[in-house]
C-alpha positions as a printed NumPy array, in Angstrom:
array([[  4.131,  47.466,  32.5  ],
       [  2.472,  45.052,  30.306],
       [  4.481,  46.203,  27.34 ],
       [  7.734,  45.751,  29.202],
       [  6.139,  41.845,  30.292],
       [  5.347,  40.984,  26.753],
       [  8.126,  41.932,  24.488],
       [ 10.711,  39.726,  25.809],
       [  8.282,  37.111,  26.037],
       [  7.487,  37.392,  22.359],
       [ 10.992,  37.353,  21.394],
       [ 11.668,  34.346,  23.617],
       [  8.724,  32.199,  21.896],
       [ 10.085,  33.299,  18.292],
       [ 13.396,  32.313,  18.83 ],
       [ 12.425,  29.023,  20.455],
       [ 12.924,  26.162,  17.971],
       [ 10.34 ,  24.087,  16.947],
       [  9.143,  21.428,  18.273],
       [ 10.335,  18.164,  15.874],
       [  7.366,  16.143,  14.977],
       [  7.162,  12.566,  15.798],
       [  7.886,   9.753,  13.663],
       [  4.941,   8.702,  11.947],
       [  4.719,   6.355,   8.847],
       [  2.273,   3.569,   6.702],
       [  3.377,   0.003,   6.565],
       [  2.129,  -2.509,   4.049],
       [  2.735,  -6.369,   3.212],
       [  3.98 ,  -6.455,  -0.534],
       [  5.456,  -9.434,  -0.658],
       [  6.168, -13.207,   1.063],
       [  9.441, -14.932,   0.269],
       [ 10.882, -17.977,   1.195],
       [ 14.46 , -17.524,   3.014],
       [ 14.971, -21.433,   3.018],
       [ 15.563, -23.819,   5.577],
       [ 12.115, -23.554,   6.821],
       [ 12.242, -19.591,   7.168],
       [ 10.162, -17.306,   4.999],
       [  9.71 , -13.778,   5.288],
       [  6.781, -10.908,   4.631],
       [  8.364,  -7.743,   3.171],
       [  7.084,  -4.379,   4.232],
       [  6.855,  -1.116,   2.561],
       [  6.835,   1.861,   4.884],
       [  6.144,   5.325,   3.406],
       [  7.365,   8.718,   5.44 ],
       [  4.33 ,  10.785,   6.888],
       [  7.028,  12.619,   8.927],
       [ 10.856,  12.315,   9.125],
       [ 12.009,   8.887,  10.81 ],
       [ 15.513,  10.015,  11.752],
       [ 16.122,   7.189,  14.156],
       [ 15.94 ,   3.361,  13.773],
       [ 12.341,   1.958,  14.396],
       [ 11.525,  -1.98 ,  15.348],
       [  7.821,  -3.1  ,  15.201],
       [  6.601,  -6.223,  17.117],
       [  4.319,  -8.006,  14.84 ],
       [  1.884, -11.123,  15.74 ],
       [  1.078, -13.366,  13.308],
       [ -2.295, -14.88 ,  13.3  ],
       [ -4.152, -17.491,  11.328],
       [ -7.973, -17.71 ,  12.025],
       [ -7.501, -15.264,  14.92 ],
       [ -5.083, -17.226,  16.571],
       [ -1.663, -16.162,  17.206],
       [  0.984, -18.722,  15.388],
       [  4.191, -17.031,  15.692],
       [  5.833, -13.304,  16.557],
       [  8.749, -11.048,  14.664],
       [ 10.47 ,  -7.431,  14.724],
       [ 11.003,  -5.524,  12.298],
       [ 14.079,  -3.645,  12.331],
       [ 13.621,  -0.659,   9.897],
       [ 16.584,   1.942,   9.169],
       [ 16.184,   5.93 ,   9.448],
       [ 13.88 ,   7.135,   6.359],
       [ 11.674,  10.035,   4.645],
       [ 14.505,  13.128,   5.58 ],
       [ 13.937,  13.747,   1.965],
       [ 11.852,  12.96 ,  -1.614],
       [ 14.493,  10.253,  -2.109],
       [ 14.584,   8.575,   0.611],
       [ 10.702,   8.942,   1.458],
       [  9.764,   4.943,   1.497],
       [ 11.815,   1.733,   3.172],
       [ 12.008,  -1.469,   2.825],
       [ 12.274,  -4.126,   5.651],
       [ 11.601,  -7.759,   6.394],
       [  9.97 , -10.196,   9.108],
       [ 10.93 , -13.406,   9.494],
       [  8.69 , -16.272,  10.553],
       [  8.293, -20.607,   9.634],
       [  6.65 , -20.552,   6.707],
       [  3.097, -22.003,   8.651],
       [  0.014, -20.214,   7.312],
       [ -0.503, -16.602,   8.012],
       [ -3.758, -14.712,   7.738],
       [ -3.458, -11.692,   9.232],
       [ -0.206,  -9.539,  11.061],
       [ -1.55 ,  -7.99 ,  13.687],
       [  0.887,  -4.671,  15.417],
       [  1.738,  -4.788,  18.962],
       [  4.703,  -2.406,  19.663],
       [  6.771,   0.275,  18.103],
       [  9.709,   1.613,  19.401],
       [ 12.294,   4.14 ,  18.1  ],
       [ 15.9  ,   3.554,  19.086],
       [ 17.033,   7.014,  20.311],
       [ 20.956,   6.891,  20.84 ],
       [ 20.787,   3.131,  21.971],
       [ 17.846,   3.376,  24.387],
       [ 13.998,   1.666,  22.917],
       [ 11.248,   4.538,  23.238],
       [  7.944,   3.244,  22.96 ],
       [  6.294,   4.971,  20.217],
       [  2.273,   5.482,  20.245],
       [  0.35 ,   2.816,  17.478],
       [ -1.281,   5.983,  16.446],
       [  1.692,   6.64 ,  14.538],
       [  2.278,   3.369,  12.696],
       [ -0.735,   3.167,  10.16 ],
       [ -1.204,  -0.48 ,   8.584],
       [ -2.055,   0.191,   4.858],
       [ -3.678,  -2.892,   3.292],
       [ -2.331,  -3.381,  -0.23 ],
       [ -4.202,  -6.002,  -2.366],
       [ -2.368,  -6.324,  -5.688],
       [ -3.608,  -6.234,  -8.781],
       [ -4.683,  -9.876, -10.435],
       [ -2.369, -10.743, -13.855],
       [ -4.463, -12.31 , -16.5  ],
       [ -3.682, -13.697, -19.826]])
């Protein structure tokens, strides 16, 4: 009787598809711009740890001294479904004031037009500190 119980339950479980891991993914600052008319912009570098196959936004604070001065999203496009593709760019906007830290609030992927909020423990801030240029 057990036999009878287990086969089918085996074959069910192996033909089962596997469960699609979440989005997950480092960010970095590697660059500030200015946009003009009073608008400059941090640029981000997000590198794949798993496929991103839907649209992500990321509310960012901006703080200076602790403080909060001013809050963006960053809208970043489907990435890492393969070697080429593994890293994206996108950009925040803020009013050029001075910026010391960006902190993360929120993450959210856009599945077919609806926001899902996506854990922080998927978003991993990477701080990149540029090498200094001498001559």
């Amino acid at each position: 009787m057990t036999k009878s119980f287990l086969l089918p339950l085996i074959l069910t479980l192996a033909a089962a598809p596997a469960l699609a891991e979440e989005p997950s993914f480092t960010i970095r600052n590697t660059d500030v711009g200015f946009a003009g008319q009073g608008v400059c912009t941090f640029v981000f570098t997000l590198q794949a740890l798993s496929v991103v196959d839907n649209p992500i936004e990321i509310e960012v604070d901006f703080l200076e001294n602790g403080e909060k001065v001013g809050n963006s999203v960053i809208a970043v496009e489907p990435f890492g479904q393969s070697r080429a593709n593994q890293t994206q760019t996108a950009i925040a906007e803020y009013g050029c004031f001075d910026v010391s830290q960006i902190r993360i609030v929120r993450a959210w992927e856009i599945v077919n037009g609806k926001r899902l909020k996506m854990p922080l423990s998927h978003v991993h801030p990477d701080y990149y500190r540029p090498l200094e240029i001498v001559k």
